[in-house]
VMD Tcl script that draws the C-alpha trace (Angstrom):
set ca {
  {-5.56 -20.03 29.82}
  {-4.13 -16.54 30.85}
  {-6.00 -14.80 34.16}
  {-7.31 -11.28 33.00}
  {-6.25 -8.80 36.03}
  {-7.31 -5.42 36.48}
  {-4.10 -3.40 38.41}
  {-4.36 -0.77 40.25}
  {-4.36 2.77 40.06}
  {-2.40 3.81 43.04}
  {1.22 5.40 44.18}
  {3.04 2.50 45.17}
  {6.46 2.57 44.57}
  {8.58 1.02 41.89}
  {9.63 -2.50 42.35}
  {5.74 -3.21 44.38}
  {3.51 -4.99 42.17}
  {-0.29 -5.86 42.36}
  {-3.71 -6.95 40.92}
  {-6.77 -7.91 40.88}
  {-7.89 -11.62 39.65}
  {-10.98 -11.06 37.26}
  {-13.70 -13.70 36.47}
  {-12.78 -14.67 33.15}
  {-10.72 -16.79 32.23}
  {-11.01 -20.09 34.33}
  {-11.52 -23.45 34.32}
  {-14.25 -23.22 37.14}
  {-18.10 -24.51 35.73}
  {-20.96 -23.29 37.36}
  {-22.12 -22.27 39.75}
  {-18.41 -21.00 40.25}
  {-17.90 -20.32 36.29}
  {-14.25 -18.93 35.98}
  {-11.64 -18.06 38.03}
  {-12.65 -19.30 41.07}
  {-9.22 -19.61 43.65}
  {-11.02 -20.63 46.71}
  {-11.23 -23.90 47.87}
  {-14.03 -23.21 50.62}
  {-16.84 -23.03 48.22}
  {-17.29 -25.86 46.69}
  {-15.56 -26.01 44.07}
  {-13.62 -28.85 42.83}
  {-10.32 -28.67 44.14}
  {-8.38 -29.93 40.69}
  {-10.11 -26.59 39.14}
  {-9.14 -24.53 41.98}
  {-5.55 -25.83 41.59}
  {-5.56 -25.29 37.37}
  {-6.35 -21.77 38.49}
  {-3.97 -21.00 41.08}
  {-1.56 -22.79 38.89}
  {-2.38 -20.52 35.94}
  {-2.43 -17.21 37.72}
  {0.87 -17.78 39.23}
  {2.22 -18.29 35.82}
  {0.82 -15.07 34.99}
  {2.42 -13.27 37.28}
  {5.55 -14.73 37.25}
  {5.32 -15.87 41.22}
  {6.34 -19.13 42.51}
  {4.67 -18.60 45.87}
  {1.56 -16.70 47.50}
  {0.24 -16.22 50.74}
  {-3.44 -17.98 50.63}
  {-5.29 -17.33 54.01}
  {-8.33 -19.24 55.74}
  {-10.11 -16.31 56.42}
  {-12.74 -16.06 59.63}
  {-13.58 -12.17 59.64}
  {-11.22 -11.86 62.73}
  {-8.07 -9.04 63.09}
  {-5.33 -11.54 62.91}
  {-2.44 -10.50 60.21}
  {0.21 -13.29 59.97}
  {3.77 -12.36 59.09}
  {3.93 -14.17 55.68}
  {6.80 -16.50 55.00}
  {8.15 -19.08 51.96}
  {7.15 -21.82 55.23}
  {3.84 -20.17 55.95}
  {2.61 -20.10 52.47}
  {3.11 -23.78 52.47}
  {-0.30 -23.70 54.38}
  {-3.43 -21.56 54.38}
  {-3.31 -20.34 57.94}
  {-6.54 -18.55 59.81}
  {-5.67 -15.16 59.30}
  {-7.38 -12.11 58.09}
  {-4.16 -10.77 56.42}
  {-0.51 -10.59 55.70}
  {2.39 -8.37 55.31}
  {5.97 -9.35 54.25}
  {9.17 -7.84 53.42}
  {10.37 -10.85 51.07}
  {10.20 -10.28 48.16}
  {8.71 -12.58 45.71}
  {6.42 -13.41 47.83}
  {2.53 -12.48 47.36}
  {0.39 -11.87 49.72}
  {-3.83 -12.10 48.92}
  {-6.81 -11.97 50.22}
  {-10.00 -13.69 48.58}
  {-13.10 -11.99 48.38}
  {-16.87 -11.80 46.84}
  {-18.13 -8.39 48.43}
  {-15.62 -7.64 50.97}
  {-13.18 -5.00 50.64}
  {-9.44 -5.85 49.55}
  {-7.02 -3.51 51.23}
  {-3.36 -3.38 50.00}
  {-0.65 -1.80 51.35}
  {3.23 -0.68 50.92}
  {5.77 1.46 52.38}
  {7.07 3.99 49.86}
  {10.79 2.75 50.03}
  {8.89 -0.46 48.62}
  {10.66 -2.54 51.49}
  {6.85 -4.01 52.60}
  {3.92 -4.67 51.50}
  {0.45 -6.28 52.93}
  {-3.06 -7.33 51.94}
  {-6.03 -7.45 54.31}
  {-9.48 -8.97 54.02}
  {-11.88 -6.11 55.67}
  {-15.95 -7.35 55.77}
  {-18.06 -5.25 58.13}
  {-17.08 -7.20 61.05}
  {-13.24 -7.07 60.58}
  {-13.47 -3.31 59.77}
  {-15.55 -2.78 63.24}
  {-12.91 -4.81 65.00}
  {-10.22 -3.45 63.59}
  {-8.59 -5.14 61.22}
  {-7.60 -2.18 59.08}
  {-5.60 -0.95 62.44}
  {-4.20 -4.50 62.88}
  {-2.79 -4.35 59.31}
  {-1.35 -0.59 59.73}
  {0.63 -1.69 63.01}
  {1.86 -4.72 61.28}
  {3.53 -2.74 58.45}
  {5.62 -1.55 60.95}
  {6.04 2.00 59.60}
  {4.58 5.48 60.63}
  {1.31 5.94 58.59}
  {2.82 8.78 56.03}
  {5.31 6.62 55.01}
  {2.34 4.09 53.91}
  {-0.06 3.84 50.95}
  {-3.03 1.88 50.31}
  {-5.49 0.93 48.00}
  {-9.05 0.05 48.65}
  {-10.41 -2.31 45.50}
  {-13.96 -3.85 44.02}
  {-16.34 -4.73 46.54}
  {-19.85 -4.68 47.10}
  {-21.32 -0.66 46.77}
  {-23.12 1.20 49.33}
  {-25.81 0.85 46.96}
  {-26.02 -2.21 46.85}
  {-25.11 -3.40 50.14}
  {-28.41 -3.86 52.49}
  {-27.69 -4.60 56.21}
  {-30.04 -5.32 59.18}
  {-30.53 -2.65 62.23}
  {-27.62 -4.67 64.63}
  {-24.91 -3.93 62.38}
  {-25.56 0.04 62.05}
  {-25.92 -0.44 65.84}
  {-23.06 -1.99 66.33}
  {-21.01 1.07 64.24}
  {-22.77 3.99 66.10}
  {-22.09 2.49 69.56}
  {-18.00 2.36 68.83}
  {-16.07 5.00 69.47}
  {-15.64 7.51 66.26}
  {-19.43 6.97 65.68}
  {-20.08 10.07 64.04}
  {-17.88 9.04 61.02}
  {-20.17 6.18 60.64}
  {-23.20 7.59 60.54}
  {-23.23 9.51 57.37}
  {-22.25 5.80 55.49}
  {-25.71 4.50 56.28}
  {-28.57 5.52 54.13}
  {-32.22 4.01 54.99}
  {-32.95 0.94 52.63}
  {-35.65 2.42 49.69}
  {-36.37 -1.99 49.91}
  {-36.96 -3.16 53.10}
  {-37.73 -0.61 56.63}
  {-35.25 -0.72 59.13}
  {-32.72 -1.60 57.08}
  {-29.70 0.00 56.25}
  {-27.44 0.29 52.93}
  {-23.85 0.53 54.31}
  {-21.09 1.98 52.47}
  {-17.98 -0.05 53.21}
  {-15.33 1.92 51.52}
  {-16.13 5.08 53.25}
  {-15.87 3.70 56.63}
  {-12.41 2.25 55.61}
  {-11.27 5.28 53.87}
  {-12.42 7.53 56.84}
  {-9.80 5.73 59.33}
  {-7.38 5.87 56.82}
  {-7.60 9.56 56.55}
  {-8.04 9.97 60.56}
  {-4.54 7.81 61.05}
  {-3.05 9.53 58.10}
  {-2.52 7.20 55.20}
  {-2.36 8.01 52.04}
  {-4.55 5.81 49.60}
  {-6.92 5.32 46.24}
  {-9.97 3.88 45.83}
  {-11.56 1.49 43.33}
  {-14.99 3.37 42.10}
  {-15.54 -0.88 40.91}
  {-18.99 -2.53 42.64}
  {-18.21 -6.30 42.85}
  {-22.57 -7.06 43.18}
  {-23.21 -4.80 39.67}
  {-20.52 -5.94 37.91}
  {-21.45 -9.67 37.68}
  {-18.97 -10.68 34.15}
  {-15.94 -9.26 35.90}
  {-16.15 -10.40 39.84}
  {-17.95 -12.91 42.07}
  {-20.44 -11.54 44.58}
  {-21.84 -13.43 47.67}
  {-24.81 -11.47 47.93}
  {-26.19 -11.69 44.05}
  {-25.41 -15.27 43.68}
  {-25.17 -17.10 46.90}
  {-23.01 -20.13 46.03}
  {-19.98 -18.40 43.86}
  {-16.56 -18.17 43.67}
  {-13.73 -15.57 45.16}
  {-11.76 -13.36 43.31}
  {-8.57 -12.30 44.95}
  {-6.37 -8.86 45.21}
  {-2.26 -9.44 45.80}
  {0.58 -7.18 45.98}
  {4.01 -8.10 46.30}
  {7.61 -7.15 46.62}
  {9.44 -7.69 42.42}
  {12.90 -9.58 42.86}
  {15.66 -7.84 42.03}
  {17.44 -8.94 39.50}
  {20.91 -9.92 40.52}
}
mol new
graphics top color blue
foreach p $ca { graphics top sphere $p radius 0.5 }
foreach p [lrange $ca 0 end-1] q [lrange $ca 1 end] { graphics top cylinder $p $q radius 0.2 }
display resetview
């Protein structure tokens, strides 16, 4: 079995790689059918493991950074000792190289970052209540660089088109600070009244652009496109596919 990946289209510099896990290959059945690489579902953990397994080989890694992730701000300082564990973080940066760090997701947004010497790189997991908190900040400080010496990328996740959110969570974006940002990435619901459709990546990509950072964005909807990614919202019980980025070893 060899992982499909979908890389992405940004300016990192050379010597940073990254990718996206697809669904297809895997050794996952139903209702996680593929490449499932998170433990938390459900999932039998000897399939979970065959995956992992397999997508290391496939990128030519012998260690990543697997988080428990809780929606929070925290981004851990990824080591060879902390990716022994899974530890409750909603991100990681590093500056060893070798080293992956990833985030697992079925809607949210995937953020990756580098410096454009290549000398650090991060991932963060940003769902609606990590971006309000500010989790995309948290990540930006950790990288420990001024923001035009950073680039990001922003991959698949659930559209604003497709992404339907109750009254308390467009509340909860107007009242913060910077509201009026927010307020052109909610569109009234055409299926339900007083409801919202909330447009994830715009929020994201407006902070990046107010602090300065250069990044891309994945057009990619992880709810349409159900063959290629796993999507909490259209299935319910599902898998997680996961975005990495690391520093390549130099050859000596």
């Amino acid at each position: 079995m060899t992982p499909a990946l979908l890389h992405p289209c940004w300016s990192a510099p050379i010597g940073v790689g990254a990718a996206v896990t697809l669904r297809h290959p895997g050794v996952s059945v139903a209702p996680y059918t593929g490449l499932n690489l998170a433990y938390h579902t459900g999932d039998d953990a000897a399939c979970v493991n065959e995956n992992r397994a397999a997508l290391l080989n496939r990128l030519g890694l012998e260690d990543v950074q697997w988080l428990e992730q809780v929606h929070g701000t925290h981004v851990l300082e990824a080591s060879v000792d902390s990716a022994a564990n899974a530890p409750q973080a909603d991100g990681a940066v590093t500056s060893a190289a070798g080293l992956a760090c990833a985030v697992m997701v079925a809607d949210c947004l995937p953020v990756l970052l580098a410096t454009r010497s290549g000398n650090r790189v991060g991932a963060l997991h940003v769902g609606w209540r990590g971006l309000l908190a500010g989790v995309l900040e948290s990540g930006l400080n950790q990288m420990e660089s001024t923001a035009r010496n950073l680039v990001a990328w922003l991959g698949p996740c659930i559209s604003g088109e497709a992404y339907e959110v109750g009254p308390e969570v467009r509340d909860a974006y107007l009242d913060a600070p910077g509201s009026e940002a927010s307020e052109s990435a909610f569109l009234p619901s055409p299926g339900r009244s007083h409801h919202w459709l909330m447009d994830l990546r715009a929020i994201a990509a407006h902070k990046l652009t107010t602090l300065g950072v250069t990044f891309e964005v994945s057009p990619r909807c992880a709810y349409r496109e159900h063959k290629r990614f796993y999507s909490y919202r259209r299935d319910g019980v599902t898998g997680r596919f996961a975005a990495l980025v690391w520093i390549t070893p130099r050859s000596e």
